[in-house]
N, C-alpha and C positions, 0 to 999 in steps of 0.2 A: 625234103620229101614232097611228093608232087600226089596229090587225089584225084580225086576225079576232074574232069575240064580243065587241067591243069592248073586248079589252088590248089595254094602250098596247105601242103595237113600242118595240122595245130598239136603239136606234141606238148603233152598234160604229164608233169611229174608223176609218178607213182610211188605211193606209202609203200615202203614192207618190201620193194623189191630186194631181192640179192646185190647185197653192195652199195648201197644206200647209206649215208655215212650223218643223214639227216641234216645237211645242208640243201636250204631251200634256192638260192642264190641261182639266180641263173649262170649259163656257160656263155664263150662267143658260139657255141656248135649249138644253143635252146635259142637264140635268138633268128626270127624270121629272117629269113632272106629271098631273093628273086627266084635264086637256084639253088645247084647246087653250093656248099661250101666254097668248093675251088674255082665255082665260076665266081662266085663273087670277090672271092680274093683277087683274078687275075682283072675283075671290072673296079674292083679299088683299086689297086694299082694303074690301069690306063686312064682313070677317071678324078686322081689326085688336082689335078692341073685345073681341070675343067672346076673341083669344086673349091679350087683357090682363088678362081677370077669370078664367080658368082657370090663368095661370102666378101669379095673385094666392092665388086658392086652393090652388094644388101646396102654392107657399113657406110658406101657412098653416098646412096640413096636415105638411108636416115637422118644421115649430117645435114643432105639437102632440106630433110622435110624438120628438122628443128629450128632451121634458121629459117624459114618461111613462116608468113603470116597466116599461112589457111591449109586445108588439106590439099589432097591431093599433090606435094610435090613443088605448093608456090611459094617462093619466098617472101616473108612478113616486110612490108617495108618501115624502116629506120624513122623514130618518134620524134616529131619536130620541136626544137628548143620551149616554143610554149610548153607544151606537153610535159617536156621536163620539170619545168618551172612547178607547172601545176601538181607533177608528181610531189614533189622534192617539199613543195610549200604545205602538202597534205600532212605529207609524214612529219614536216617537226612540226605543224599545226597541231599533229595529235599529240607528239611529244611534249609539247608546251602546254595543252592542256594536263598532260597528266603530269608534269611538274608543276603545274599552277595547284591542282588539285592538294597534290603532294605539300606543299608550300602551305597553303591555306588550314590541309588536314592537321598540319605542325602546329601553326600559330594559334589555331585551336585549343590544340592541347594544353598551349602554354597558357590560358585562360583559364580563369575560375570556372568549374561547372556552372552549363546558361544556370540551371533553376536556383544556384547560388551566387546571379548577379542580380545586384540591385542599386540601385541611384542612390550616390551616395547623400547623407543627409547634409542639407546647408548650413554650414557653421554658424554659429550664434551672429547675432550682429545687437551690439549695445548702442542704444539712440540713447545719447548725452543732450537733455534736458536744460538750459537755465533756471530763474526764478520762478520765471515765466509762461515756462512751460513748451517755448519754443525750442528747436532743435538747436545745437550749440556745436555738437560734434558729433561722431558715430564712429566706433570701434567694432574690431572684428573683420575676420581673414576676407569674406564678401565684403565689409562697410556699407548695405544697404537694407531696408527689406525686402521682403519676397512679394513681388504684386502679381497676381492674379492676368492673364490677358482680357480676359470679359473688360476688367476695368483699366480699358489703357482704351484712349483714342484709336481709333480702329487704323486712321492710318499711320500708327507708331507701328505695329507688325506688318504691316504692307510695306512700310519702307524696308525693313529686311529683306526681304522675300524679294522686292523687286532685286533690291541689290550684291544679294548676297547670292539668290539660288533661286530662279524665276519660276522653273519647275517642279517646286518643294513639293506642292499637291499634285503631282503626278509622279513621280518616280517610287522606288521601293527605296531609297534610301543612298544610291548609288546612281548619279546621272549618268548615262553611259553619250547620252548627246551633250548635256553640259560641258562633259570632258573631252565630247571632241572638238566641241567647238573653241573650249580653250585652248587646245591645241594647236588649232589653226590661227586664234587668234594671238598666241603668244611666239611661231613660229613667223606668221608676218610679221610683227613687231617687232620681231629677231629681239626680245627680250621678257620677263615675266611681267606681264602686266591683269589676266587673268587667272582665277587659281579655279580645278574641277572638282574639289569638294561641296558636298551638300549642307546644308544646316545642321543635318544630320549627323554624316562625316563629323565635323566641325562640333560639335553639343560631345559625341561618344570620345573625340579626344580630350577636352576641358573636363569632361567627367571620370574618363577612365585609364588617361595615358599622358606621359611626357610628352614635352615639345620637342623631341629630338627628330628629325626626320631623314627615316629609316623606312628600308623595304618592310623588316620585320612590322614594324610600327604601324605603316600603311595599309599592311593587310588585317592587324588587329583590328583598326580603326573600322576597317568594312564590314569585318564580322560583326563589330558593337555594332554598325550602324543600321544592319542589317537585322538583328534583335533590338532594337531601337522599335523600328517601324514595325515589327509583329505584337511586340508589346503597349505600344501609346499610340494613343492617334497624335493625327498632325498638329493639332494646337496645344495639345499638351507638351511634345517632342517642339514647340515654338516657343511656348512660354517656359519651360524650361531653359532651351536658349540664352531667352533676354535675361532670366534672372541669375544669369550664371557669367555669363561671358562678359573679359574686359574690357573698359571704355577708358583707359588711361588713368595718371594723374592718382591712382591709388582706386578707380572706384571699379568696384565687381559687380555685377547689375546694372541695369536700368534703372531702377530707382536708384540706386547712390551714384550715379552718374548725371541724372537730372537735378537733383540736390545739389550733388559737386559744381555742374558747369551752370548753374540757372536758377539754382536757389530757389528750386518747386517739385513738386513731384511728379512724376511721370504721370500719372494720372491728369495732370495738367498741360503739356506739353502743346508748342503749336507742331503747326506743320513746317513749318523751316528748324525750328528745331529739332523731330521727328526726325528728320532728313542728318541732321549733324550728327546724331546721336548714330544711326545705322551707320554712316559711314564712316564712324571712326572705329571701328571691328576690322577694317581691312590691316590698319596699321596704327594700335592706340598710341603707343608709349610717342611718334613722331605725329601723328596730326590730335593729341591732347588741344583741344582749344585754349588751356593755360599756356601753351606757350608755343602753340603754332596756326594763329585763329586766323589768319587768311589761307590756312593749308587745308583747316577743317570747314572753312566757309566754302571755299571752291568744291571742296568734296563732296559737300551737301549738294551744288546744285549738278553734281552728276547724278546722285542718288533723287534729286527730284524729277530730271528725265526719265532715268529708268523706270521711276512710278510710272510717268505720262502714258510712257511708253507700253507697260505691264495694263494699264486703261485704269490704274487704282483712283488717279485723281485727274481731275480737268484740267485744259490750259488756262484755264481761268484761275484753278487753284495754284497751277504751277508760278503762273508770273508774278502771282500775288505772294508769294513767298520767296520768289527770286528778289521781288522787290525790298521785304522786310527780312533780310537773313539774320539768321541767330547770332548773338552777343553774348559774350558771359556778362553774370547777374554782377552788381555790384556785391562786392563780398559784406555781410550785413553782420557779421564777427570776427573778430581781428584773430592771426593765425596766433596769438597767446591762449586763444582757448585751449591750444595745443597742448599747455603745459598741464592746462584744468585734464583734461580729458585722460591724458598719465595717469594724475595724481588718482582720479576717479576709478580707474583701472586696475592702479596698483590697492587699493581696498576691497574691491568687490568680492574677490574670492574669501577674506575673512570674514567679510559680512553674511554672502547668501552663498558662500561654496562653489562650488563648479559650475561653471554656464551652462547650461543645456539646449535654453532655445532661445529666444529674440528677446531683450528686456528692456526696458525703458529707466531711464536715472534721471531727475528732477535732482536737480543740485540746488544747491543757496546761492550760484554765481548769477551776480545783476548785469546782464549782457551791458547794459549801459555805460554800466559803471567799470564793466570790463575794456569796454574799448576805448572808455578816458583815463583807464591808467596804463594802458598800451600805448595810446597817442599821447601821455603825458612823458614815458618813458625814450620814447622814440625820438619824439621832439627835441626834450633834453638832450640826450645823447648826438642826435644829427645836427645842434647848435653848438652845443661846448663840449663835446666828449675828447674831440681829437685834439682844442686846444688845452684841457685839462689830463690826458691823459688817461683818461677813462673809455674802457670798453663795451661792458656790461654792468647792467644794472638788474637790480630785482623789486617787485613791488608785493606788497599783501595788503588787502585791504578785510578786515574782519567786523564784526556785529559784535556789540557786547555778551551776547548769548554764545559764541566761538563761530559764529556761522560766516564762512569764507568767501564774501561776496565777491570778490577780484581778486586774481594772483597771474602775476606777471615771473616767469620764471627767465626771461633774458629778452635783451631787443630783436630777436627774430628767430622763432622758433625752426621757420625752416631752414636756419642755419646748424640749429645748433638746439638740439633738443635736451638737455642739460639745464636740469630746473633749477635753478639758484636760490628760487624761494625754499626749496624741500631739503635740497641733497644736500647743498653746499654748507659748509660750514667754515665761518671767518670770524677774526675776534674784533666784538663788538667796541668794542674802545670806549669811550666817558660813557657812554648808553646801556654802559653796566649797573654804572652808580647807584641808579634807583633802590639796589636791591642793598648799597651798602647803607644808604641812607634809612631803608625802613629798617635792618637789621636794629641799626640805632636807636632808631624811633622805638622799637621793640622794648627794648633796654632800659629807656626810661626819657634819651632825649628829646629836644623839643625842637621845632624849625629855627627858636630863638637860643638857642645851645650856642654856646661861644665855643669856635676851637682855633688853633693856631694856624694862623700860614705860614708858614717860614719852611725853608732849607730842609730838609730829611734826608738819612744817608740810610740805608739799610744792607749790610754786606758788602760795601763799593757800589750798590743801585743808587744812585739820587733820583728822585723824580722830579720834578720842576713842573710849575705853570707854563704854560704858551706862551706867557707877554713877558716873562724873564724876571717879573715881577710879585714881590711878597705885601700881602698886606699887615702881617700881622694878625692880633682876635679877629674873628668874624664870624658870626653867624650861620647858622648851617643853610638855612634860606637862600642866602647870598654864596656861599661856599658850592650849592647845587647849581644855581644859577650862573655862574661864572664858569662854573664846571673847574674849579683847583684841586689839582692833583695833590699837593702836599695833605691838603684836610681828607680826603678823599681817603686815602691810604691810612692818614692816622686812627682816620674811623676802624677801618678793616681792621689793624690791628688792637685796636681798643675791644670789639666783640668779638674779634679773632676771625679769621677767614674760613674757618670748618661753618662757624654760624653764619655768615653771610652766605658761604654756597648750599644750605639747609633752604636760605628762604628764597633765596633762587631756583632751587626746584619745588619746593613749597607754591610756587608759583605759576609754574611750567616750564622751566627749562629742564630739559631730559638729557642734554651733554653732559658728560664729565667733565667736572671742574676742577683744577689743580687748586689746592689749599694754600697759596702762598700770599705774600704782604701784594704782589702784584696782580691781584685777583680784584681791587677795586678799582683798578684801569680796565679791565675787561681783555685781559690775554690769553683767557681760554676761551675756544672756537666753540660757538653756537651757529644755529639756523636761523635765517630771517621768520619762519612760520614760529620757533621756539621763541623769539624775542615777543613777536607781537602779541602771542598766547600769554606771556608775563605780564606785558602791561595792562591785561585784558582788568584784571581786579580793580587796576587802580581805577577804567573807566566804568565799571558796574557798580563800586561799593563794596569791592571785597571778594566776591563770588570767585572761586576757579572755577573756568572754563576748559573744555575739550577740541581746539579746532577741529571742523568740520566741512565737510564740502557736498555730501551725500543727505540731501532729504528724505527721498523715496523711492521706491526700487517696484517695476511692475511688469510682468509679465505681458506678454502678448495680445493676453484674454481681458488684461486691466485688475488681475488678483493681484494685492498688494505682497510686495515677500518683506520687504524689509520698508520699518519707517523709523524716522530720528526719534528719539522718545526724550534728547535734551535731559541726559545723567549730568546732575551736577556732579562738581565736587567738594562743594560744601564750603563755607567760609575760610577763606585761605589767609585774611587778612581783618582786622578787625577796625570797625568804621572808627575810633577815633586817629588811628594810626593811617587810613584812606584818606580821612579830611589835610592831615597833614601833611601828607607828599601829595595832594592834589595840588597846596597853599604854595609847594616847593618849587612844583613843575610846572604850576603856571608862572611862576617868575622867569621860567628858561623860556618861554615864547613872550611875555611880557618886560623884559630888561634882561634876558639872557643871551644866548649864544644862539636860541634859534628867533631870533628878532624877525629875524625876515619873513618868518609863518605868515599867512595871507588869509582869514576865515572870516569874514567879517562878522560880528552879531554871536557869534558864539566862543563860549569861555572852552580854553582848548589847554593842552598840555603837554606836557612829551620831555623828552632828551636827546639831544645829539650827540654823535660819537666818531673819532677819527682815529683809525689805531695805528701803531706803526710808522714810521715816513709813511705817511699817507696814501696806506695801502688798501684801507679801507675806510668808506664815509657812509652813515649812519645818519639817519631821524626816524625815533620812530615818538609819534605823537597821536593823543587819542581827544576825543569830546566826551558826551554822555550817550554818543549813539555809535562810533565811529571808533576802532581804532586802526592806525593803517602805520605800515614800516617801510622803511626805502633803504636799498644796500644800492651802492655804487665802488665797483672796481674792475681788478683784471683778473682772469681765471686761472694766470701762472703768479699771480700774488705778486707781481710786479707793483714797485712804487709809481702812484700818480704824480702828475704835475700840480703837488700841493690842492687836490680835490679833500675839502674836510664838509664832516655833519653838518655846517652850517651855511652851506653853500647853496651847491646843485640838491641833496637831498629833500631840502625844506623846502624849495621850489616845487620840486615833484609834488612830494606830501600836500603842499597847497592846493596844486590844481586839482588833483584826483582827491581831497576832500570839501574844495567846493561843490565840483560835483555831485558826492554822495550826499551831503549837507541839503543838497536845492531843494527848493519846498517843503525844508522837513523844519519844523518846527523848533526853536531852538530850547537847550534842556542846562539845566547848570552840572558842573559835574560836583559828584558826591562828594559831600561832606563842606565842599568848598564855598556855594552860598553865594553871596556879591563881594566876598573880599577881595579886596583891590591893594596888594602889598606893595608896599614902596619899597626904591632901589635904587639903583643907578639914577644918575642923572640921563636924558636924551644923547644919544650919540657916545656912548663909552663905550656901549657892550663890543665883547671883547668875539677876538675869533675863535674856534674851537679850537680845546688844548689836544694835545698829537699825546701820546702814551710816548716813552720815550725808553732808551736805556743805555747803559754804558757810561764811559766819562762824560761826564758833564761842565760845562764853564764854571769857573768859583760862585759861589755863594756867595750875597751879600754880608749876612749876619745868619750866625749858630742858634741853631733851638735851643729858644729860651726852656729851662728849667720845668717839669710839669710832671702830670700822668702820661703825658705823651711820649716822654725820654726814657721815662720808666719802662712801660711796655715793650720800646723797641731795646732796652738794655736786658727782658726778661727774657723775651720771646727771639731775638737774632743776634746780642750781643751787640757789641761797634767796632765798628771795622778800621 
């Protein structure tokens, strides 16, 4: 429909007409048109074509204008390779942050909560004390103590820093130019010669993580390192460092690394030493100055450039420490303190209970006297060990009070940590006697007791003298002094062997001791510390003793925890029965088996012992100040080449109790006086007799008729 001026009328539904079916929907007949209906049917139809090549054109025209760079219809031009690059390197740039994120947010988690980390506390560290009160040894996971940086040479922590991480006081904790400059510098070198961790890095690993290296690892390290530096300042986060981190050779700290290589405390330190000490952190266990000190010498004087360099010291200090480079100290304790230092460890926790913090231990060991029975053992051993067949040896040297001034537990501890004085146990052979002879004495005999030498069979056992030879009556003086097994044995079983091993522990020996007729050769295994502790009475006057090695025990603060307070054990042995085996045992160093003893000016005593094919050689001999034991053998119990008690033993015994002897006064031993017993003639005394068993060559003449034939007819029958 056409209105007025020819627009088309606007036809308006109408509500309510007739035929209204209430659909509001428009028709194709409601919808506008030019004209009529039928003209525009007949102008769609001629005008199909025409609107086929203008929707052809639109869609051509669009394609144009998406692929151009601008409006209007231009095409965009094509993004040059940089561009790409740049694109490409954004997107996994941000990628890679958010996997880094990702990564870090992880390794987090796997972390104690921060407000739940804290620096772990420093393991105890035990400073082993001698007499003296000088340091002897140091035990414990660090081996040092903990020093303060205020009191350290100022350039002991400049040498770090130069050398280790030159930007310590400027970075947060993470050098991001230190590691790149390691990079570059480990890249030219085409090998690792710089590393781009921090002090800090480096402190948050030793404190909080293994040495395994790992991505995961690497990024813990950053987070601690990174709580590091918001928590401590930088001398704190340094001195913690030094007193933490390895310097080889066993020692954790700076102070037990100073101690270790130099025999001072860091607080002393020069500057060429300063310099040895920072640079053995790059790579301890290989440049230890023990045993690679032209590796740790050259390394120092990199670490004194870098000073130079960092402006910490002048050239003037540099060349003057180029010129005197660090040396290790002479070692001022032989490494047998090693054995001390066990022993001292393996008590502490029954004494004062669990370590908690830093303690100091003052022992009874006389540094002195400790390294002349180390160089008397060594000596020995490196002149006639290999042509006697001997390995090891053991020494004790003891106080009439039990107090353990020297103990040599074998010829080189750092072989062989295997204490011989303590652990081992071997059978002491004639050096048993002592205890058959006071049984005796006990009993009612006398040093002038006549008993038989001759032949004894017991079960098919014969035992025999050394020299093949019987004397017949003789005297128990001379029967100890010869050391004759036949008298020896007849004793045993005359007071029976339950009572001889009564006053053998009565005395101090704490092994079990088999109860048979072969028990006064000494076939049951003791300790050289148990042997020496026995004859401790005869040189006191009776008294049992406690070995000891622990004087005093003190804390950090210098509070006393534990002191010796010297528990006797009361009279073990009764002075006329002392006098008499003193009269005994000085004949064994005066016309006996240990002839060769060497002490001048002082009356001295003892017994020698060889057990087995001479498996084992014994002396142990005491004064009135001194008593001291020597074990010599092999650790698979192997036979020596004929080594007996009165050999190599007595020689040791001599030197390491001149020693102890020197400027002391000399004392007589108890009971004993100026008796001077006759005996042998010069040049008889015999060799030490060997404990023996099995068939034996014939016998000269059958035991004569007695109390002696009786007992072994009650007590074993005849074989």
């Amino acid at each position: 429909m056409f209105g007025r001026r020819g627009e088309i009328e606007r036809r308006e539904p109408v509500l309510g007409t007739p035929g209204f079916d209430g659909d509001l929907r428009l028709t194709a007949d409601d919808r506008p048109t030019l004209g009529s209906n039928s003209m525009a049917r007949e102008r769609s139809s001629s005008g199909n074509k025409a609107r086929k090549g203008a929707a052809n054109a639109s869609s051509g025209a669009a394609k144009g204008a998406t692929r151009g760079s601008g409006g209007g219809g231009r095409r965009r031009p094509r993004r040059g390779l940089l561009g790409r690059l740049f694109y490409w390197g954004a997107v996994l740039g941000l990628w890679g942050v958010i996997a880094l994120g990702g990564l870090i947010f992880y390794e987090a988690s796997q972390l104690p909560p921060i407000q739940n980390i804290a620096i772990p506390e420093r393991p105890p560290t035990v400073i082993i004390q001698g007499s003296d009160g000088k340091a002897i040894a140091t035990r414990g996971e660090m081996g040092g103590a903990n020093v303060p940086l205020r009191a350290l040479p100022p350039y002991l922590p400049q040498a770090f820093v130069a050398i280790e991480d030159r930007r310590f006081y400027a970075h947060f904790g993470l050098d991001p130019l230190g590691l790149a400059r390691a990079v570059v510098v480990n890249l030219t070198a085409g090998r690792l010669r710089e590393g781009g961790s921090t002090l800090t890095q480096q402190l948050a690993k030793n404190l909080f993580l293994t040495q395994e290296r790992t991505l995961s690892r690497k990024v813990q390290e950053l987070i601690l390192s990174i709580w590091l530096e918001t928590k401590y300042s930088k001398n704190e986060i340094l001195e913690l460092y030094m007193n933490r981190v390895y310097f080889g050779a066993g020692a954790y700290g700076v102070e037990a690394a100073a101690q270790r290589y130099f025999g001072k405390s860091a607080r002393q330190v020069t500057l060429s030493e300063a310099a040895m000490l920072a640079g053995l952190v790059k790579s301890p266990s290989f440049l230890a100055p023990t045993r690679n000190l032209d590796g740790a010498q050259a390394r120092a004087e990199v670490v004194l450039g870098a000073m130079r360099e960092a402006g910490f010291i002048s050239a003037e200090m540099q060349q003057a420490a180029l010129a005197r480079p660090a040396t290790l100290a002479k070692t001022q304790v032989p490494d047998s303190t090693g054995y001390v230092a066990d022993w001292v460890m393996e008590q502490l926790k029954s004494i004062i209970g669990p370590i908690e913090g830093d303690i100091i231990v003052q022992t009874t060991v006389d540094p002195a006297l400790q390294a002349a029975a180390d160089k008397a053992l060594k000596d020995a051993l490196g002149k006639s060990g290999k042509k006697l067949g001997v390995e090891q040896g053991a020494i004790v040297l003891m106080d009439t009070d039990g107090g353990v001034r020297a103990l040599v537990g074998g010829r080189s501890y750092e072989e062989s940590q295997f204490n011989r004085a303590i652990t081992a146990k071997r059978q002491p052979g004639s050096s048993f006697k002592p205890f058959v002879y006071l049984t005796a004495m006990e009993r009612g005999l006398t040093p002038e007791s006549l008993r038989e030498d001759a032949p004894i069979q017991i079960k098919g056992w014969r035992p025999e003298n050394f020299s093949k030879e019987y004397r017949g009556p003789v005297d128990l003086k001379t029967a100890l002094a010869l050391s004759l097994n036949t008298v020896a044995v007849r004793l045993a079983l005359e007071v029976g062997p339950e009572a001889v091993i009564k006053t053998a522990h009565r005395l101090g020996i704490a092994s079990k001791l088999e109860p048979n007729a072969s028990i006064a050769l000494g076939t049951s295994e003791v300790s050289l510390m148990e042997m020496v502790d026995a004859y401790a009475p005869f040189a006191n006057g009776g008294v049992g003793v406690t070995p000891h090695v622990i004087e005093r025990v003190r804390d950090k603060t210098g509070k006393v925890l534990y002191a010796y307070a010297q528990p006797s054990r009361g009279m073990v042995m009764a002075p006329p029965h002392v006098a008499m085996m003193n009269r005994m045992m000085q004949d064994v160093l005066l016309v006996g088996t240990a002839r060769r003893a060497d002490l001048p000016g002082w009356p001295a005593a003892g017994k020698t012992g060889t057990s087995q094919d001479y498996r084992d050689a014994w002396f142990i001999g005491y004064t009135g100040r001194f008593i001291a034991g020597v074990w010599l053998g092999n650790d698979d119990a192997s036979p020596t080449k004929k080594a007996g008690g009165s050999g190599l033993p007595v020689d040791i015994w001599s030197q390491v109790m001149k020693a102890a002897h020197k400027d002391v006064p000399p004392v007589t031993l108890p009971g004993a006086g100026t008796y001077q017993p006759g005996g042998l003639p010069p040049g008889e005394a015999p060799e030490e007799p060997v404990v023996t068993g099995g068939p034996q060559r014939p016998v000269p003449a059958a035991p004569r008729p007695g109390l002696d034939n009786w007992l072994i007819d009650k007590l074993f029958g005849r074989s």
